[in-house]
C-alpha positions as CSV (number, residue, x, y, z in Angstrom):
1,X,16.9,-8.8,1.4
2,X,15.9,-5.5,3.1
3,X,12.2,-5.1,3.8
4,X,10.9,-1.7,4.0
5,X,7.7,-0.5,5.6
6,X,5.2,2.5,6.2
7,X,5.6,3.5,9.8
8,X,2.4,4.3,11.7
9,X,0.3,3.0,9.1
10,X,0.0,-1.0,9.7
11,X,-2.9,-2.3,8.7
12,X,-3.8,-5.5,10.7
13,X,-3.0,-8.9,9.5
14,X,-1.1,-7.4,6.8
15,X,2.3,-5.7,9.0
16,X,4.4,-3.5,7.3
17,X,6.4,-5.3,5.1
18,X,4.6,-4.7,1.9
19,X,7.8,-3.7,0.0
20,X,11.5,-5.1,-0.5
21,X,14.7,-4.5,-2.0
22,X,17.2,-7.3,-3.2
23,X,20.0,-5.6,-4.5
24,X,18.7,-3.3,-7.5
25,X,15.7,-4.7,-7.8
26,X,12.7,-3.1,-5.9
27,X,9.2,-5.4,-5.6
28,X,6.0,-4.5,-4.0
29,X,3.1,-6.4,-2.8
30,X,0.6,-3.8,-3.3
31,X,-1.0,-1.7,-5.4
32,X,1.2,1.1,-5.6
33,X,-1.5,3.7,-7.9
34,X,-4.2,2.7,-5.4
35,X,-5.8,5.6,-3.2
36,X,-8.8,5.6,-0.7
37,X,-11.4,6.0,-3.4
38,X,-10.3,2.2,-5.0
39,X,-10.4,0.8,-1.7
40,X,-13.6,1.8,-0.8
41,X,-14.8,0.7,-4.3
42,X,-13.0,-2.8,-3.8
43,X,-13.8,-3.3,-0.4
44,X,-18.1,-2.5,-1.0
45,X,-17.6,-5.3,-3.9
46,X,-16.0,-7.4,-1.5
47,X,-17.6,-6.9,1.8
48,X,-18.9,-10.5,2.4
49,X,-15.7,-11.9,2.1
50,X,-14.3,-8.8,4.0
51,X,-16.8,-9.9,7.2
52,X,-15.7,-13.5,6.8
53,X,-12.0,-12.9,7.1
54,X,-13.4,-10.9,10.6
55,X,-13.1,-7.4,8.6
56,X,-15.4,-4.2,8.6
57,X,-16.1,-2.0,5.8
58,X,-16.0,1.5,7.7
59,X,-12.3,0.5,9.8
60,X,-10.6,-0.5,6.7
61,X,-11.5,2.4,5.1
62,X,-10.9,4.4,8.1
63,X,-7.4,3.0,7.9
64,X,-6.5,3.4,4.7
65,X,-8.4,7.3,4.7
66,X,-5.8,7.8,7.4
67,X,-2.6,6.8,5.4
68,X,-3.8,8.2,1.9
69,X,-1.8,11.0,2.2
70,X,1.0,9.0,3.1
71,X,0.4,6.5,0.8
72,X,0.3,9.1,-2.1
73,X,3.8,10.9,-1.6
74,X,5.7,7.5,-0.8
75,X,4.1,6.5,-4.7
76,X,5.4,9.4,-6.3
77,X,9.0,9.2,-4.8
78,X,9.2,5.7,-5.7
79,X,8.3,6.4,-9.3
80,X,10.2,9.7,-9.0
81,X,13.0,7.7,-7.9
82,X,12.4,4.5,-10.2
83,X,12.6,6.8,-13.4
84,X,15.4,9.0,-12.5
85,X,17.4,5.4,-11.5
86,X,15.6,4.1,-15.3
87,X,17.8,7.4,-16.7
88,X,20.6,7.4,-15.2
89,X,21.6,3.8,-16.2
């Protein structure tokens, strides 16, 4: 099993291994349409259990601000990739 990560964008207690490959098949442990926007929304519902778990509000969002850009163009060249594999056979 190959694990595949985002370098420069670990987010603590999570690491990078968010995605993995098993021969053709491809799985993913997140949210792959989710951009800074939904976190923030999440997170604010959430933010009690975020401070419990020893969390803040403005760093995760800091974080994931940081990587949205990233985030976005690794999405669309895994779908771009996952439907030219789907036509292709």
């Amino acid at each position: 099993m190959r694990f595949l990560g985002i370098q420069n964008c670990e987010v603590e207690g999570f690491g990078l291994y968010q995605m993995f490959r098993h021969g053709a098949a491809v799985g993913v442990q997140f949210h792959l349409e989710v951009a800074a926007d939904d976190v923030e929304r999440w997170a604010g519902a959430y933010d009690e259990e975020l401070r419990q778990h020893g969390g803040r509000l403005d760093e995760l969002l800091a974080q994931t601000r940081s990587c949205d850009h990233e985030l976005t163009a690794l999405a669309e060249k895994l779908i771009d990739n996952f439907v030219r594999i789907a036509r292709n056979g």
